[in-house]
Every structure is written in C-alpha cells, then in structure tokens.
N, C-alpha and C positions, 0 to 999 in steps of 0.2 A: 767659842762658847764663853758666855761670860762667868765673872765669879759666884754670881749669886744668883744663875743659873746649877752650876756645878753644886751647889749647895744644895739644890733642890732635888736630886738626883736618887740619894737614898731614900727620900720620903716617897716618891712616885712609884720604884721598885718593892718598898714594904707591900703600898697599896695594891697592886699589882700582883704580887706575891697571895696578899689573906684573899683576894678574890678569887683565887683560883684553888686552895685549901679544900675545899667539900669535894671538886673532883677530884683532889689528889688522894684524900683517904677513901673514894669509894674507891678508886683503883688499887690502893696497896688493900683493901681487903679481899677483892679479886682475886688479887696474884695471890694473896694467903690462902685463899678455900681454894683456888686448882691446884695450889702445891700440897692442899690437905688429901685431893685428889690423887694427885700423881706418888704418895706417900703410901696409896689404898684406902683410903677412905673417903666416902663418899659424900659428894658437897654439903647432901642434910645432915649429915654428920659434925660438922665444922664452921660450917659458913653461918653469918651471921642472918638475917631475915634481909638484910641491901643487900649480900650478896646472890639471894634467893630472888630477890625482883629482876637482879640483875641475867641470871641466868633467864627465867621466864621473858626475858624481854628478847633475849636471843633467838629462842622458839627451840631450837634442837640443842642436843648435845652429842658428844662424840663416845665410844664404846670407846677411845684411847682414853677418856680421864677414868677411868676405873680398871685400875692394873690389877691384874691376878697375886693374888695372896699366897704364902705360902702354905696355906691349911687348903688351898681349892686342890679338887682332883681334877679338873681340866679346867674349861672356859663358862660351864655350866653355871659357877658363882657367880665371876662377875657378870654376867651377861644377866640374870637374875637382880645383882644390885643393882646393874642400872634399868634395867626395866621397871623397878621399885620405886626406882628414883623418877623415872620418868614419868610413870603417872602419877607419883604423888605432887610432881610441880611439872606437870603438865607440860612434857618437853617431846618431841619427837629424838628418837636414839636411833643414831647413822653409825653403822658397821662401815668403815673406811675402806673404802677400792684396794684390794688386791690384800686386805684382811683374810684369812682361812684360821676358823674355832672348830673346837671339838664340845660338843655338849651330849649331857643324859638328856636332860627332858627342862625344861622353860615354861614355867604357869606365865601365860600373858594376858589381858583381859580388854577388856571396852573400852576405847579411848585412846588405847594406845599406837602407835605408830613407828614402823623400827624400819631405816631405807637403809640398804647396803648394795649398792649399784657394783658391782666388780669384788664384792664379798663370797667365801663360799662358808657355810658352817657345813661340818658334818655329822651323824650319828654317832655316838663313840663304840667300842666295839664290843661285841657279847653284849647286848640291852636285851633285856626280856621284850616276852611278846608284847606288850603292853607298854611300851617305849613310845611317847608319842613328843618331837622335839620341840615343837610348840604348841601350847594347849591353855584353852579355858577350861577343862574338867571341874577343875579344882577352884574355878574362881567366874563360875558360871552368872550369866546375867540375869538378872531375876528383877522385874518390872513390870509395872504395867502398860509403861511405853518403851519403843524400842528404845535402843541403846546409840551412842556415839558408835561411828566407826572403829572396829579395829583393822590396822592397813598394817600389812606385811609388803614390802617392795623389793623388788631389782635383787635379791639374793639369789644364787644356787642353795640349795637344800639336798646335800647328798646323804643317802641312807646305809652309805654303807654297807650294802647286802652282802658282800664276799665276804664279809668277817663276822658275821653277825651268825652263824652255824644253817644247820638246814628249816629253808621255808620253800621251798618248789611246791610243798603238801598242805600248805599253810601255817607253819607251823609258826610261825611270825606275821600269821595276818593281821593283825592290829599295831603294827608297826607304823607309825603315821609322819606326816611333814609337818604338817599344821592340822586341829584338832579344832574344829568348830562347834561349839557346845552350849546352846541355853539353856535355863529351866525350862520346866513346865508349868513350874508354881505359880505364873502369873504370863499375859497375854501378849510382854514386851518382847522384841524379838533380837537378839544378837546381833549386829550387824556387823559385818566385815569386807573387806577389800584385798585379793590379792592381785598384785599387779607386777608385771615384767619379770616375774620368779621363772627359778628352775628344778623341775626337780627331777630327782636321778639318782638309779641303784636303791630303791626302794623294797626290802621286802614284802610290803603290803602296798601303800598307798601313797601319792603325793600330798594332795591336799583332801582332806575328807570333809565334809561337812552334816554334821548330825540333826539333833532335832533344837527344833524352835530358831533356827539360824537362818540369815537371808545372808550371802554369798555371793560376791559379785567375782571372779576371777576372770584377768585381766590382761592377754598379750603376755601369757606363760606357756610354758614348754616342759615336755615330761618325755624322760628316755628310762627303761629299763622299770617300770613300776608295778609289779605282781602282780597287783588286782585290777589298779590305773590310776593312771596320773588324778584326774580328778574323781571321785568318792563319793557317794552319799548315801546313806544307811537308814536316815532316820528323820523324821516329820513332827509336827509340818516345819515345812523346810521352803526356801526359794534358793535355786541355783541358777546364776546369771553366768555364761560363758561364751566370753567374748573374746575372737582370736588366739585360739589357741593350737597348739600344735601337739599331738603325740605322736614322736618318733617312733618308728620300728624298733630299731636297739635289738638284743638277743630274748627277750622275753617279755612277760607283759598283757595288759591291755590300755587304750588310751582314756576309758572310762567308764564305768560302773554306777551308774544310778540304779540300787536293788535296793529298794526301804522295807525295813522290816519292822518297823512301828506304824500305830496309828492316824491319819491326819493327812491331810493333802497336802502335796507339793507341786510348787510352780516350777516348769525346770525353762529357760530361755537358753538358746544358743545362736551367737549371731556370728558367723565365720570363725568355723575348727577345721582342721586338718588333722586325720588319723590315718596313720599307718600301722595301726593295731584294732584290735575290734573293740567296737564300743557297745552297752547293753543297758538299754532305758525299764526298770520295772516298778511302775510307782501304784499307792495303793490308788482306791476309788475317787475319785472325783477331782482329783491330779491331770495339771494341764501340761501340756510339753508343748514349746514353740521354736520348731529348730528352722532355721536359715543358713545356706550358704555351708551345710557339709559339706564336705569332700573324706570319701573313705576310700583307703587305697589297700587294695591285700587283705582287709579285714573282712569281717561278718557285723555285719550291725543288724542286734536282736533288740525286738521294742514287745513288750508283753502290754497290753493295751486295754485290758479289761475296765471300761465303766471310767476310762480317762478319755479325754479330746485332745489330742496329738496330729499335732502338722507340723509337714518336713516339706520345704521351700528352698527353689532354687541350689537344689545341692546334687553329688553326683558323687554315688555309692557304688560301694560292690553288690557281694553277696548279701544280700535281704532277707532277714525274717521275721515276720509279723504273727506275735500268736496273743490268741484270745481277744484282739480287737475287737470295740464295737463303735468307735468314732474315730480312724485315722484315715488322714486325708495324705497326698503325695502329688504337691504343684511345681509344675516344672523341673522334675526332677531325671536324672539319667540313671541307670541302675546296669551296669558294666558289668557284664557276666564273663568270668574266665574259663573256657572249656577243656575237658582232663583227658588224657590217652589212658588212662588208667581207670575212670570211675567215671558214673553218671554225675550231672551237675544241674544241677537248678537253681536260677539265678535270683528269682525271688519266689518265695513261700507265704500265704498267708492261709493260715489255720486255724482251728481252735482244738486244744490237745487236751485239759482236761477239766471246760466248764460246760460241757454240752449241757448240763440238766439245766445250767442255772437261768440261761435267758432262753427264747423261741429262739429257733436256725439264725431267724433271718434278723436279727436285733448284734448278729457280730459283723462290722459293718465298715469296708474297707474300700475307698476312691482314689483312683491315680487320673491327677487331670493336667494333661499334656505332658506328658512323661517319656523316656525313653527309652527302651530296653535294644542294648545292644553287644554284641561280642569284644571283649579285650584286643582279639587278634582282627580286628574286622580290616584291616587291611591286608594283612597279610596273614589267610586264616590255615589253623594248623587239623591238619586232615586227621578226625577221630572216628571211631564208632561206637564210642559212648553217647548214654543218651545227653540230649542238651536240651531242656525245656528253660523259656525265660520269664514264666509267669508261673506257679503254682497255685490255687486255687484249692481249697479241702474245708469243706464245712462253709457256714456262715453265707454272706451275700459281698458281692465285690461289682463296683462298676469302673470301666474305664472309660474317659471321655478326652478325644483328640490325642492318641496315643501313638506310637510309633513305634511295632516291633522289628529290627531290622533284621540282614538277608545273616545266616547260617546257625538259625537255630533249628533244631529236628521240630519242635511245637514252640507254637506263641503263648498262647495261655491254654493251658490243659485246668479243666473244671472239676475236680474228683466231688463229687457231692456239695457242688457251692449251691443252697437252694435258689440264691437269685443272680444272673450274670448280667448285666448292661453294658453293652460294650455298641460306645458310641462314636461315631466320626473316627474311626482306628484305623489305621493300616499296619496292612501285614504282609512281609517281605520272607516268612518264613517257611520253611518246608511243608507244614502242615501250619494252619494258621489255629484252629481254633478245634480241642478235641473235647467232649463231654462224659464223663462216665459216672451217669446217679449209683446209690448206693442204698442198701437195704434199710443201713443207720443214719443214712445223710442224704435226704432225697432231691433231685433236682425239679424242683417247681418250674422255674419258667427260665430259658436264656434268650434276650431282645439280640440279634444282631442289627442295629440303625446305621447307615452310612457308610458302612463297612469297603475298605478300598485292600487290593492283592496288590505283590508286587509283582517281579519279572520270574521270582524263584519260587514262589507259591506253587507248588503242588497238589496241593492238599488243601481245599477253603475250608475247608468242615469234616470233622472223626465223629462218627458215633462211637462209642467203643461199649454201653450196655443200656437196658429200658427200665424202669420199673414195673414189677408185675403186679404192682396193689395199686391202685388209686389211694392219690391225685397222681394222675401220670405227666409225665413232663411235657412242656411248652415249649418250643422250640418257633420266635419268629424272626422274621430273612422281612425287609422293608428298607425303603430310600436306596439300593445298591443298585448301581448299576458294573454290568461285567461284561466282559468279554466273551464268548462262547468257549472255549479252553480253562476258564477260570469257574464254568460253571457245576462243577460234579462236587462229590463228596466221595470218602469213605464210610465203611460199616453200615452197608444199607441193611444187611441180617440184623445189625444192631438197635434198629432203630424203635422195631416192635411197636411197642403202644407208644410212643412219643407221637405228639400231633405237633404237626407241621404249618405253621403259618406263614407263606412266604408271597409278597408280593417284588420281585427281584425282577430287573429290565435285566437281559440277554441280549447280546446283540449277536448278529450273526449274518454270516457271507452272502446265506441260502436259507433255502425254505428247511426247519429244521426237524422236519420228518426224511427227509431225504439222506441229509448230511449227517444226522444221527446224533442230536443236543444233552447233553444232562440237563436237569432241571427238578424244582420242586414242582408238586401241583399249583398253579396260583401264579407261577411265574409268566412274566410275557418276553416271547421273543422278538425280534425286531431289526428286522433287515438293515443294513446297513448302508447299501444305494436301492433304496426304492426302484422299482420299476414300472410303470402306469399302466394299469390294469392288472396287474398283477398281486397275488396275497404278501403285505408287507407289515404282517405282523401278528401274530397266533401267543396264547393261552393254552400253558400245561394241564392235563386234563390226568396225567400220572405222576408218578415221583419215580427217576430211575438215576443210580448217578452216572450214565454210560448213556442212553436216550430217552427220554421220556417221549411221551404221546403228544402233542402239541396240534390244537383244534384253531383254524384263521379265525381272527376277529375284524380283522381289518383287511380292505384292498381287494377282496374278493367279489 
C-alpha cells in the first residue's frame, strides 16, 4: 500500500464509524430498557418512546422480561404487568415452553393475546368460589361494534381442585379457566379465541363463556372439570366449538351450555369428542348446529324448547331430548348400552313440563337416516331387563330411512306421542313398533310407510291401550310389503276403538284361509308361485293377528 494511501485510512474509518452511530445508540438503548426489565421493571416504565417502536416492531414479548418482585404473592403480578404492558403497546405475551406459574385471578381484555405452547399456569390454592384465572369481568367490552380478538393459546390451565377445599356440591362452582364477559350497555360483542388449551382439575369450569361474547374454542381438551370443560351461562352469546375433546378423568362433564339470561344464543360444533356427558339448554329462539359428535359413556341432554337444533353426522350414546319443538337428527348413530341390573332406553324424546304451553303436536322431533344400535351387538350380553331404543312420550316424532338393529326388546315404543311418521325404516328388533295413547297425551294418528322387519322381528306391531273419548286413534299400515310370518301383531284386546287403515301386501305359500294368515282388514294377500287357474291373491275382510278372513280378488 502506498504512503498517501496509508494516510487515508483514518479518514475512511471516522466516516464509517458516524454512519453507523444512530444504530448504535438505538441498540444500547435497547439493551438499557430490557435490563430495566430484567431489574423488574417494566419496559413503559423505562424505555424511551425508540425503545417502545422498537418493541412494537417485534410484535410479541416474553413473560421472562418481567421477573417477579419481591412484594408479588406468586406469579399473579407479573403476569398482570405484562399483560398491561401488552395491550398498552400492543405486543402479544408468550409464556415460554416448559414455564409452570401460579396465579389468583388475571383481568385480561380485547385485543389481547397471550401463546404459551408447553406452559402450564395453575390456580393457586384455597381461592374463593369466585376465583376466575382469567377474566374480562372487570374490564368488560362495551361498544357498539364488536371488539378485537382476545386469543388465549397452547397453555394448560390447571385448577387446582385437590387443594382448593370441598366443591363435589358445588361449592366452588364459579371456579373458572377463562371468563368471557361483555356489556350489555351497548350492541358490540366480545370477541375471543381459544385455541390448542388445556384444561384440568377444575372445580367448576374450563372455559366459560357469558353474555354478550362470541367464542370461538379451538382444538382444546378438558379432563376433570366439575361442571365442564366448555360453559356457558349467559346470552346472547355465540359458542363456536371446533375439535375438541372431553376426557373421562374421575369426574365431571365435557359441557354445559344451560343459559340462564335473556337473548338468543348461537351454539356451533364441528368435531367434539366426549367421554363425559354433554347438556345443551338455551333460551327461545337460540340455534344450535352440531356436527360430527361423538359421545362415548355419556348422556347427551338437549332441552329444545322454541330453539332449531340439528345434530349431523355424529354418533351418541344415551339420548335425551325434552321439550323440543324443532330438533332434527341427520345421519346420526345413537349406541345403546344394555344393563343386567335395570331397564335402559337408549333414546328419549319428551316433554316434561310445558305441556300447556304449545298444542301436542307443535313439540316436534325428526331422525333422518339414523341408527339405533346395541354397544354389545356383536357380542351381545344376555339380559332381562327391558331394552327399548327409541322412547317417544308426548309431542309428535317422525322417522325417515332409519335403522333399528337386532337385540333390542322394542324399536320405538310411542307413550302418547300424538303424531308418529315412520318412514322407509327397518326394524331388526323384537318387537318393532309398540303404541300406548294416554288419557293426558292422546295418540292421533301413527302413518307406518315403507316399513321393512328383519330376521328377529317378532313382533311388527304392540297395541298396548285405545282411547275411550274421541278423536280416537289412527293407525295406517301402506307401501309394505311382508312376509306371511311377519304379518301378526300383539294386543289385539288393545286395540278397541283405534281404526285401522292398512293397505299391506302379504305374501304367502297358500291360499291364506287354509294355512291360517294374520292380517289387517285392507290387506292383500298374494301367492307367491301363482298357479293358472287358480285364486292368487285375496283381500282381508277381518283383522285377527293369528288369521284373519281373507275373500279372492284375483285368479278366481
């Protein structure tokens, strides 16, 4: 190098140097506010307004730059400062993998967003009933338009129930995970997200969601939660429940939708797993759209009054449907477990106590292509308890393209359902189809259309009693065609004033005065190889279930 290059050396390095001075002091004031941080104090605390874009620019912050102080009683402060911090500069706050806090209770609000993938908090111990670990109560949304998101992510959420004293009785039901709360004061709605959570050992609830809040919960999971993993109390309200799972665990339910405020609620579910019982009861004019249940070991109760409720493509246990008057059930399988100890009924649809409020027939309940089948059906366990797989009591019920399979004692039994439709069904069961009106609950009319037996059918039709006042009951038999052995009935003493309308094909070996047919009146029989010149095919002129009178219309 020359000389008077070498001279030139320091001048190039100065330049060099001042161009690079602005990033050098935003970085040492950086390093100054996270060590104001890492000292306990919190960036707004400290940091200059460049240190604050600076942060914003990153988008998240970490729950490690806010170390616990020594006035905190647990993790409950800092996790509150930085939550403070975070919506005041607009930062998402990430609880670090394989972090575990202890907290009382956390006001979080609108906008906020807190990810801790491999985090656990949990409840701390002895919190009163009214312990809720994350919550808007206190910081409630109030607008006219909805709100920003609040997302909860990827944490377990344990509640601590073994230490927390006695709640079996509820004595801790308002115990909560997360606490979903808007005004009412104005028509804007809460908005929130949870997603990929856990929650567990809950006295009360996982996640609850109250009124004025829309709720999206997201590919979570809940073990051991009192009342159930997911909550909701209070309207109007949207619950969106997508993927999720409620474990068995030692106690529990996996969900509770029971509103006891004002206002419709939307409730959506699109793939849940429960092995706890779930319970839908929202007020008037509240929609529910379920997909893709699966209930296992549990009771799913849906109280239905003056809502529109459909369950798709899912496959339940024990069933009970009361006070509906629009629930529909598409493609669904309803798995009946049978008891050596007690009668069992696999599904129930009733109404228990609004008879006065609408006419019978306005409670109004559809299963189209559904199917009702035993737990043990392959390997089934020898009882003599009763097994009915369809209950029926009050209101009107139709079934269309149904399938009840073989080892149940009755398929559907009708206790005063005023209207039955049962369309395109098959029935593999001992007794297929039993009716019994009622003084208080009277059976108007039951259509059998298309109606097909299996091999174990005993029994196509129970009377079991009549009405003695007018309008007496309707009973019609049309589109079946049977077998001669599939043609009888029981309780013909029962059947009294019930009129009988049946246009039913018989088929049969012989001439069915000879060989001796049950039959309705109206029905026709109908040889099975013809013979030429001979009568191949005769109309019931009696009703007997053992032979009726059968007069030729044909062949003769």
């Amino acid at each position: 190098m020359k000389n008077k290059d070498l001279l030139l050396l320091p001048v190039i390095l100065m330049s060099l140097l001042y161009a690079k001075m602005p990033e050098m002091a935003q970085m040492l004031s950086t390093n100054s506010a996270l060590q104001g941080m890492i000292n306990g104090v919190a960036p707004s605390e400290t940091a200059s307004g460049q240190t604050a874009d600076v942060q914003a620019a990153q988008g998240e912050i970490s729950l490690d730059e806010f170390p616990k102080r020594k006035t905190d009683k647990d993790d409950t402060e800092r996790i509150q400062r930085a939550v403070d911090y975070c919506i005041a500069h607009d930062q998402d706050l990430v609880f670090p993998s394989g972090g575990s806090y202890t907290v009382r209770q956390v006001n979080i609000e609108a906008g906020l967003r807190i990810v801790g993938y491999g985090a656990k908090v949990t409840l701390a111990d002895d919190q009163p009933k009214s312990a809720r670990m994350f919550t808007t109560q206190n910081r409630k949304w109030e607008s006219a338009e909805d709100s920003d998101y609040l997302i909860i992510e990827g944490l377990t959420l344990d509640g601590n129930c073994w230490n927390q004293g006695e709640f079996m009785n509820y004595e801790k039901e308002q115990q909560f995970g997360i606490f979903f709360s808007g005004s009412l004061e104005k028509k804007g709605m809460l908005r929130g997200k949870v997603i990929n959570c856990r929650f567990q050992n809950w006295c009360a609830d996982g996640v609850h969601v109250y009124t004025n809040a829309d709720v999206a919960v997201i590919g979570c999971s809940s073990i051991n939660c009192f009342r159930g993993g997911i909550v909701a109390s209070g309207s109007p309200s949207n619950v969106r429940i997508t993927d999720f799972v409620g474990e068995k665990g030692a106690f529990g339910t996996a969900m509770d939708i029971e509103i006891d405020t004002p206002g419709k609620v939307n409730l959506t579910i699109n793939a849940m797993q429960a092995y706890r019982d779930i319970d839908i009861s929202m007020p008037e004019g509240s929609v529910a759209t379920v997909d893709k249940l699966t209930v296992v070991g549990g009771l799913t109760k849906i109280y239905g009054f003056k809502n529109e409720i459909t369950v798709s493509d899912s496959n339940i246990g024990q069933l009970d449907v009361i006070n509906a008057t629009d629930c529909v059930f598409n493609n669904t399988k309803i798995t009946v477990t049978p008891s050596t100890t007690q009668n069992v009924i696999g599904a129930t649809v009733s109404v228990m106590d609004s008879f006065s409020e609408l006419p019978q027939e306005d409670f109004y309940t559809v299963f189209n292509d559904c199917t009702f089948e035993r737990s043990d059906k392959d390997d089934p366990v020898e009882t003599d308890k009763g097994l009915i797989a369809l209950n029926g009591y009050f209101g009107k019920v139709t079934l269309n393209d149904c399938t009840f399979g073989k080892g149940f004692k009755t398929g559907y039994y009708a206790l005063g359902v005023a209207y039955s439709a049962i369309n395109n069904v098959t029935f593999d069961c001992d007794t297929a189809v039993a009716m019994k009106p009622l003084v208080w609950a009277k059976v108007y009319e039951m259509v059998l259309d298309g109606v097909r037996y299996g091999e174990n059918t005993s029994v196509p039709f129970r009377f079991l009693a009549y009405m003695e006042t007018k309008p007496y009951t309707t009973v019609v038999f049309k589109n079946m065609t049977l077998d001669s052995v599939q043609a009888g009935y029981a309780g013909d003493a029962a059947i009294g004033t019930t009129r009988i309308e049946s246009s039913r094909i018989i088929l049969v070996e012989s001439d069915p005065n000879v060989a001796g047919v049950a039959g309705f009146a109206g029905d026709t029989a109908v040889l099975k190889t013809p013979v030429d010149g001979e009568p191949h095919e005769w109309v019931a002129s009696t009703s007997d279930p053992v032979a009726a009178e059968w007069e030729v219309s044909k062949g003769e």
